[in-house]
N, C-alpha and C positions, 0 to 999 in steps of 0.2 A: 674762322670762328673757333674759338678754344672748347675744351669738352663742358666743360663750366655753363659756355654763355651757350650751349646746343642744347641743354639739359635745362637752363632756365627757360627756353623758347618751346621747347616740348612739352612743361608744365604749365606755362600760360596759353597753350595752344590747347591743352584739357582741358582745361578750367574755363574757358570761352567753350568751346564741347559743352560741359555739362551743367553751365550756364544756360547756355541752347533748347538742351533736350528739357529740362527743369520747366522753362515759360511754355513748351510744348506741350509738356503733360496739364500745364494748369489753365492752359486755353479752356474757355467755356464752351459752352454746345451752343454750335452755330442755331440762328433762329427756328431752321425749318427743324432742328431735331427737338427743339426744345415746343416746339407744337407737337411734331408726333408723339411725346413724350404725353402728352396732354391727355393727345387723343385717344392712343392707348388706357390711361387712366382714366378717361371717362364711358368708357364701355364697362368695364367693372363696377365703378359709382353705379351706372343704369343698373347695371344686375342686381347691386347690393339693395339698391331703393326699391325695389321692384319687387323684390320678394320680403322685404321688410315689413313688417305688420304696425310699427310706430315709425314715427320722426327719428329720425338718424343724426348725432351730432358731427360736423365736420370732423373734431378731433377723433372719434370711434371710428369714421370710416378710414382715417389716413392713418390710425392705428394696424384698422385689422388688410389694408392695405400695405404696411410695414413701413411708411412714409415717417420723417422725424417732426412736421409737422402739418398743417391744415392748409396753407393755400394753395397747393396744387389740385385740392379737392375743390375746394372755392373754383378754382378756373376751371375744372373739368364742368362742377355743373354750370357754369355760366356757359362754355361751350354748347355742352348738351340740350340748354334752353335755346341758346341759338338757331341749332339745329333743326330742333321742334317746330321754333316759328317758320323757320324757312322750308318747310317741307310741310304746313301745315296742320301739325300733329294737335288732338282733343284735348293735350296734358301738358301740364310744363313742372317742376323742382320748383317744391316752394319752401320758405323757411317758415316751419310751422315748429309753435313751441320748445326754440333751443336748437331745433336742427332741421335735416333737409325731410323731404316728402313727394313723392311722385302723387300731382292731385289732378283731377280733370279741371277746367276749364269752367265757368260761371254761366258760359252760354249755353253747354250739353247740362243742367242743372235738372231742368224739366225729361230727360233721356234716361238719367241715372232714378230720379225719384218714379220713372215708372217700372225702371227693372229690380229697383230694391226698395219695393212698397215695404214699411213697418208697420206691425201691428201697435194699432191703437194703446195696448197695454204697456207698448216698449216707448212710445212717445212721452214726454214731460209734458205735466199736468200745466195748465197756467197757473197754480198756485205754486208749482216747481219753477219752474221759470222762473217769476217774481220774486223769487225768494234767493234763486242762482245771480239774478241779475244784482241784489242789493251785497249779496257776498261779494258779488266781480268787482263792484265798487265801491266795497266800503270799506275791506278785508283790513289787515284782519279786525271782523267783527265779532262782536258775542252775542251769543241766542237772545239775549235780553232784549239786546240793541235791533234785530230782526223782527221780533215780535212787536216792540215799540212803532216798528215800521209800520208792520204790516198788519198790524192790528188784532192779530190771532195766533195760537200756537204754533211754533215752526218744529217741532221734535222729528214728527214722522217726515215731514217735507225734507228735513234735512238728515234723516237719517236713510233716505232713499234718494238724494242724491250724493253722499257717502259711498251706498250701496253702488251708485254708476261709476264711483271714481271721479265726481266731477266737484266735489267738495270735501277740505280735508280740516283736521284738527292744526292748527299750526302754529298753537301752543297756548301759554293762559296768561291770566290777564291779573297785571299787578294790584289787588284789591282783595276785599275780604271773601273768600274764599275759592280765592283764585280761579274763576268759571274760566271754562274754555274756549278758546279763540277761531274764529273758523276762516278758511281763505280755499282759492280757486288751485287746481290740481293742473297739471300739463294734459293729463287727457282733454279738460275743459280745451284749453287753449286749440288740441287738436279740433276738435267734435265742432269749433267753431272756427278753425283756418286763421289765427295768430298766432303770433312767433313770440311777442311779448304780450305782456297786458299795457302796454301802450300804444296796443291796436286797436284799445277799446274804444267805440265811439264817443268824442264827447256828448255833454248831455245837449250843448246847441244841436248838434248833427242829430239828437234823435227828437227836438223838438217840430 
């Protein structure tokens, strides 16, 4: 073999090399790593939820996680709920208004309301209520339009549930004098365990 044709055979002998190594490095992570990769990231999600005082969006937690984006957060807590069920834990990660939430359980209901009895004054009035439930479903409405409902002034009623955060201004209404429009706030959403407002029961379900 001539120096030529030794010289060609040693370049195509690299080039298959680094070929090689090249589908080596871009092999993906065998299954079992890509679970433990999970499972790792779903003990942090528990931490981050856990001492969280609101609903957590997936993209904020894969953010402050450093993740580029959301579905490994998605799988950690679907893991994490798993896990719950199977060890019979009181709590499970729910999507409550836009994002996650560590909540108890519907059966412990009567457990919690004894160890966090509220006072009377902090409770909504039924004429709060009545007045929250026509905003939840009519939104965005205008004070007129509430009153018309409900047959009586809504000012104060909706200016203390303003005050809880559970009704907001969200924005005004094309007419003369442009009155203001009022709609349901994400704390609402929390305070009452949905993720969207088309959690809301229809009116057949509440008849």
């Amino acid at each position: 073999m001539s120096q030529t044709d030794t010289e060609v055979a040693v370049a195509e002998a690299e080039e298959v090399n680094d070929v090689a190594d090249t589908e080596t490095e871009t092999q993906t992570d065998s299954p079992a790593d890509a679970q433990a990769d999970v499972a790792a990231l779903a003990v942090k999600v528990e931490a981050a939820l856990i001492t969280a005082e609101r609903a957590m969006s997936a993209g904020k937690l894969a953010e402050a996680m450093g993740l580029e984006h959301s579905k490994p957060v998605d799988a950690a807590v679907t893991l994490l709920n798993q896990q719950y069920e199977d060890t019979g834990r009181s709590f499970r990660i729910e999507a409550v208004a836009g994002g996650y939430r560590v909540m108890t359980l519907p059966a412990y209901a009567d457990v919690m309301a004894a160890l966090h009895k509220k006072k009377d004054a902090n409770k909504l009035s039924p004429a709060a209520l009545e007045t929250l439930a026509i905003v939840a479903y009519k939104q965005p409405v205008l004070r007129a339009e509430l009153e018309a409902i409900r047959g009586v002034a809504c000012g104060e009623v909706l200016r203390s549930l303003m005050e809880r955060h559970l009704v907001k201004i969200v924005g005004r209404a094309e007419e003369v004098g442009r009155p203001m429009l009022y709609g349901t706030t994400k704390q609402f959403l929390e305070v009452f365990g949905m993720a969207t407002l088309k959690d809301l029961p229809s009116v057949e379900e509440l008849k």
